[in-house]
N, C-alpha and C positions, 0 to 999 in steps of 0.2 A: 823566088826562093821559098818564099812561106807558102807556095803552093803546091813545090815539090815535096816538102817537109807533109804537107796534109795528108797528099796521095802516095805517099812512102808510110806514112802511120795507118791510113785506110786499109790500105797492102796487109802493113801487119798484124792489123785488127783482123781482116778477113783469113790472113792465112792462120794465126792463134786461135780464132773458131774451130776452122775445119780442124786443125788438130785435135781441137777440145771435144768436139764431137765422136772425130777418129777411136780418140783412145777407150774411150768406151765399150765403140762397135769391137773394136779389136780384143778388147777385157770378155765381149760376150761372144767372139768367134768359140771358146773353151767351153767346150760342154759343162754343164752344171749338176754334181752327182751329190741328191742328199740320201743321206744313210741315216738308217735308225736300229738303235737296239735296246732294250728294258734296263741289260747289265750295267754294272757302273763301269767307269772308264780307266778304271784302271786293273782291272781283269784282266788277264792273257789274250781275251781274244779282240776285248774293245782294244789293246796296245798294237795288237798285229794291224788292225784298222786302221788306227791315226798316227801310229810311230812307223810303219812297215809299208803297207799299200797307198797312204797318202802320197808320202814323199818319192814310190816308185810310179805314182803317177803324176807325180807334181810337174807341169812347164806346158802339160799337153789338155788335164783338165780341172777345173773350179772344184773342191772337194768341199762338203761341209759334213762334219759326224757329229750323231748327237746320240747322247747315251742317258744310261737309267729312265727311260721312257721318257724322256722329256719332251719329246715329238712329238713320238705314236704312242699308243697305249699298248701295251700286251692283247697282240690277236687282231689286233687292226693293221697290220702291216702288209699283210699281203695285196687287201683289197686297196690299200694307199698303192701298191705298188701298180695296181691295176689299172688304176686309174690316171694315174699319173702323178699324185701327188708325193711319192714318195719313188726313190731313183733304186735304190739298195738295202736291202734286208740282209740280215741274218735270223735265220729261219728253222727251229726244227722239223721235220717231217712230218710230226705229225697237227703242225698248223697247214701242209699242203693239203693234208687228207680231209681236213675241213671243206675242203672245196673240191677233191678227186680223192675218194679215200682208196685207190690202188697206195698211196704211200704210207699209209698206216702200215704196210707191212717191216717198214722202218724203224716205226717206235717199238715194233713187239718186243716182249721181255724175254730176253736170253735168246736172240736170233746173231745179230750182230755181235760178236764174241768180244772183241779190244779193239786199239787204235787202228792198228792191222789189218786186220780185218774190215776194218770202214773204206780204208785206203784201199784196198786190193778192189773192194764193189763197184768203188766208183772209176777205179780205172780199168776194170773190165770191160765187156758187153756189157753187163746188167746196169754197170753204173751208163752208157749213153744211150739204153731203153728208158731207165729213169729220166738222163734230159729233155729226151724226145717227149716224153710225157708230159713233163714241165711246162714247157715250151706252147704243145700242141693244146695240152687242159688250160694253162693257167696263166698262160703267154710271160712267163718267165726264163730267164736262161741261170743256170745253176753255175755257178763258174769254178766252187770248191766246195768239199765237204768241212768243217771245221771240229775237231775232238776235243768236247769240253769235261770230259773225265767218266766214268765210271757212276753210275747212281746207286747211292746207297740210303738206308731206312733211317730215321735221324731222330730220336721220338724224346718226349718226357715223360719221368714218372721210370720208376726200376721194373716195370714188367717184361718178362725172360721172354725174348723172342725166337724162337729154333725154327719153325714151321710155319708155312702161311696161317692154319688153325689158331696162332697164336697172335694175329692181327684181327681176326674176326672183333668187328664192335670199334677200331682204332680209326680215327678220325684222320685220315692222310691229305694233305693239302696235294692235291694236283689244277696244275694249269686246265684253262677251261679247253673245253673242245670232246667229243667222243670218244679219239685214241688215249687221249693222256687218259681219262676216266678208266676207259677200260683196265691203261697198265695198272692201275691201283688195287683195280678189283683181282686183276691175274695173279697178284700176291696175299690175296687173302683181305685187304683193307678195304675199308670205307670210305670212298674216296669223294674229297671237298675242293668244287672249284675255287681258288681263291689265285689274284690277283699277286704277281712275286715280289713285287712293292709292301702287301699287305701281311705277307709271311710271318714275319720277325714278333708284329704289335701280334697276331693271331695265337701262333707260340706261346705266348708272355700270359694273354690273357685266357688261354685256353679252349679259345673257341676250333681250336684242330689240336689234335693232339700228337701230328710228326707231321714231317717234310720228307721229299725225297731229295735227293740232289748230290753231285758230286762234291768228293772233299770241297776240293779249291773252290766253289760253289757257298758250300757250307761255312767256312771260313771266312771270303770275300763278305756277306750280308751276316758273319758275329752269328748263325743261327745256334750256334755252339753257345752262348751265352744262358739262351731259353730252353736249353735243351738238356738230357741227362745221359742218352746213349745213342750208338754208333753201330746198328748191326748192319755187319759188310754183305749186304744180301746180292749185291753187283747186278741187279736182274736188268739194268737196260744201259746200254754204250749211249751216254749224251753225248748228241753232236748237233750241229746245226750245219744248214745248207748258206751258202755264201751267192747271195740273187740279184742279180742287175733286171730290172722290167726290159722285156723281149725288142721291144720299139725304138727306147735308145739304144740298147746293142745293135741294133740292125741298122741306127742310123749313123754308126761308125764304118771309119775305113778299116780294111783288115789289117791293118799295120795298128789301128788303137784297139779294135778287139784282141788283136794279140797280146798290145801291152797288157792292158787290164786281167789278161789270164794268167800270166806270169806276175805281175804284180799279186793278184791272187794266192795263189802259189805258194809262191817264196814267204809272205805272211804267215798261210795255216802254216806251212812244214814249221814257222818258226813257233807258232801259240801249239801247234800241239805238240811239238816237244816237250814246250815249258807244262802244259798241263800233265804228262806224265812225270816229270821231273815233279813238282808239287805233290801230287798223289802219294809218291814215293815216304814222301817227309813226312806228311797231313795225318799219319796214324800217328804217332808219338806226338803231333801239335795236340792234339785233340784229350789225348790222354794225359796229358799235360794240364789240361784245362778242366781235368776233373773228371771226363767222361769216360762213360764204359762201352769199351771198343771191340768185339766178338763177330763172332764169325758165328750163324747159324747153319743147318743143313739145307747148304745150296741146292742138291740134288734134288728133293723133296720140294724147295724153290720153283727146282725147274721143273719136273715133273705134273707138280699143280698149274704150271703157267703155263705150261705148253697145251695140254689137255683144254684146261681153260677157251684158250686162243681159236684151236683149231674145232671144236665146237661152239664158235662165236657164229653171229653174223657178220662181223668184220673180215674174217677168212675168207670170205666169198668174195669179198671187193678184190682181194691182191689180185697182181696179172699173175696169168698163167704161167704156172711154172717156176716163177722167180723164187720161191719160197726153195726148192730144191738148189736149182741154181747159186742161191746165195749159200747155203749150205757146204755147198760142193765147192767152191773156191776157200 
């Protein structure tokens, strides 16, 4: 009897093993997707992330999001992506053209008109010439475009802004990289790479003297605090690209590359509502707050900035043709 009892406890020592071991393998059958973005998380688009695309992928893979740079640094995400250490970006354009600058033609000022407009690119031709790019330069796959608002000039100090001529000498913080520098210059400004973590302290102590960025943007990091005016110069549609690295997409079934595209999806359509809907509001918050909120002469905007652009060396990098193309839709 006490032998039976041994080899019936041995039994269920070895079969409580294998399960113990089991559940693990079975925990890491789920693909492991880490995401990174600078924004804080509770922005419009970090929400569509961890309240939206999580849970429409929840059962099938291991999600982890981390937000306000706490990962990656601003500008180190693509090459994380590249490498493998990092699974999912969100990404402006013109951090691609850091590394293939045909996509600088993205960030240009006053090319992409609204939300609409962003939408309609990438579900044409032009938007799956840009995948194929992606994919073929930077072995990334794009899966959405994301609309994070309208960019507008945000400065301190009461000097009247109507014309790029009246930015000449202004200290504009732009993200590092070649294309964001350029948009700063195609307005007339002096443009300061600085780090978007570092914005706010820079503001305050005047080592820049504006920011660009949309309302909800503006708002979300209080840059409204350090600030005294709002001129609505609209010269560039923010948005960012939504990038899985090429490798784990390709090592899904098409039934999970499906999910994750629809998961996708259903998120932007839901953050860029809400970011239009914010916009809507963000002039009277703002003015509320003290600040003087004007409209300069856009046309004289665009005028300088287009001219600008197309006698750049950056013109030369876009692909052929797209510049019409995008136009034309």
């Amino acid at each position: 009897m006490g032998l039976l009892l041994t080899r019936r406890a041995t039994l269920a020592a070895v079969i409580g093993l294998g399960l113990a071991t089991a559940l693990p393998a079975l925990a890491q059958d789920k693909p492991m997707i880490r995401f990174s973005d600078v924004t804080q998380a509770d922005a419009p688009r970090s929400k569509a992330v961890s309240d939206i695309f999580a849970k429409e992928i929840e059962g099938d893979f291991t999600f982890e999001a981390h937000f306000g740079g706490t990962l990656m640094k601003q500008g180190t995400e693509l090459v994380a992506l590249q490498r493998g250490n990092l699974d999912m970006a969100l990404l402006p354009p013109s951090d691609l053209a850091n590394q293939f600058p045909g996509f600088g033609i993205l960030s240009a000022a006053y090319l992409v008109r609204d939300a609409a407009h962003m939408k309609a690119i990438f579900e044409s031709d032009v938007g799956e010439d840009l995948r194929r790019l992606a994919r073929e330069n930077l072995n990334v796959v794009i899966l959405s475009p994301a609309y994070y608002g309208t960019r507008h000039v945000n400065l301190r100090g009461d000097r009247k802004i109507n014309t790029p001529a009246d930015l000449a000498g202004v200290k504009l913080r732009m993200p590092g990289g070649e294309a964001w520098q350029f948009l700063g210059e195609s307005i007339g400004a002096n443009p300061v790479p600085m780090d978007y973590a570092e914005v706010y302290t820079g503001l305050q102590t005047g080592a820049i003297d504006a920011q660009d960025n949309p309302l909800p943007n503006t708002r979300q990091m209080k840059f409204y605090e350090v600030t005294d005016q709002i001129v609505l110069t609209g010269h560039n549609v923010g948005f960012g690209l939504f990038l899985m690295r090429a490798d784990l997409y390709d090592s899904l079934t098409p039934d999970l590359q499906a999910k994750i595209r629809d998961a996708a999806a259903k998120a932007f359509a839901w953050s860029d509502a809400e970011y239009l809907r914010q916009e809507v509001e963000l002039v009277d918050f703002m003015k509320k707050e003290g600040l003087e909120v004007y409209t300069p002469d856009v046309d004289a905007f665009r005028t300088y900035s287009n001219e600008k652009y197309l006698a750049s060396p950056l013109s030369k990098d876009w692909p052929e043709g797209m510049l019409e193309r995008i136009n034309a839709l």
